[in-house]
C-alpha positions, 0 to 999 in steps of 0.5 A: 428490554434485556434482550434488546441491550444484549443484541446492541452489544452484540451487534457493535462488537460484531461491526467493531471485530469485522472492522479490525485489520488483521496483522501483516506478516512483514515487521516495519523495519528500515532498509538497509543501504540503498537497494532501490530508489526511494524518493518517487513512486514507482508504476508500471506501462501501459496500466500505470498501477503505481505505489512509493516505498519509504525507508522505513519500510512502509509501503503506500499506494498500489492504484490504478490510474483509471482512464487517464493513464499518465506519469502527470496523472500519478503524480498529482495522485500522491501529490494532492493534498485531497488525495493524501488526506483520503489516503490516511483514511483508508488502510487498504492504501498501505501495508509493509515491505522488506528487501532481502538480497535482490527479493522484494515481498510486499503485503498490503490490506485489501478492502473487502466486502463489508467493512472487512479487510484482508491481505494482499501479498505479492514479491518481486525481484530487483532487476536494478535500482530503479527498475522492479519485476513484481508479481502483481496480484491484478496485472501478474508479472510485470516492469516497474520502473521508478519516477522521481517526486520533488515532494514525497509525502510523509509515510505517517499513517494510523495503520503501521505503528512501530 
């Protein structure tokens, strides 16, 4: 019967440690000035990967869009209350950014196989304020431009704490 307890706490603890997230290596601070435009999302073509910057340095996103390829697809997607429930659920849809100079580095969380998750890093260069040349992870060097969202949805999320 000991040995039966002891397995079970292994067990748990061994779920509970591979659940955990590991630590991005970009610290939550504000943007300084305006660098980039932050009140949208921004995505590149013909792929349509998208993802928002917040002023606080807290980035969300980076999906595709599927088969329906489409700035109204992507919007709905960070507009949908159903969406941004699920996003709240899920560490792989936020992480962190920093500016520096005309330099944009971005890490992420990943999921990876079970219930494991790793980091995505990935940098770029500001090419103006509302246009991004990112080193994507799935479409490599790529043009990302900036759309305009009447309501951006908050950045609060269990993941980043201060």
């Amino acid at each position: 019967m000991e040995n039966k307890k002891a397995n079970s706490i292994l067990f748990v603890l061994l779920v509970f440690l591979s659940c955990s997230l590991p630590r991005l290596g970009i610290t939550k601070s504000d943007v300084a000035g305006n660098p980039i435009k932050m009140h949208g999302f921004y995505y590149n073509k013909p792929d349509y990967w998208s993802f928002i910057f917040y002023q606080n340095g807290i980035f969300r996103g980076d999906f595709g869009a599927g088969d329906e390829k489409s700035i109204d697809y992507i919007t709905r997607t960070f507009t949908d209350s159903n969406n941004i429930k699920n996003d709240y659920r899920i560490p792989y849809a936020w992480g962190l950014f920093k500016i520096d100079g005309s330099k944009i580095s971005i890490e992420k969380w990943e999921s990876r196989e079970w219930a494991a998750y790793g980091i995505t890093k990935y940098s770029g260069i500001i090419l103006n304020d509302s246009t991004l040349l990112i080193d994507h992870p799935v479409v490599g060097k790529d043009t990302f431009y900036f759309h305009y969202l009447p309501v951006k949805p908050d950045s609060t999320n269990k993941f980043i704490r201060e």
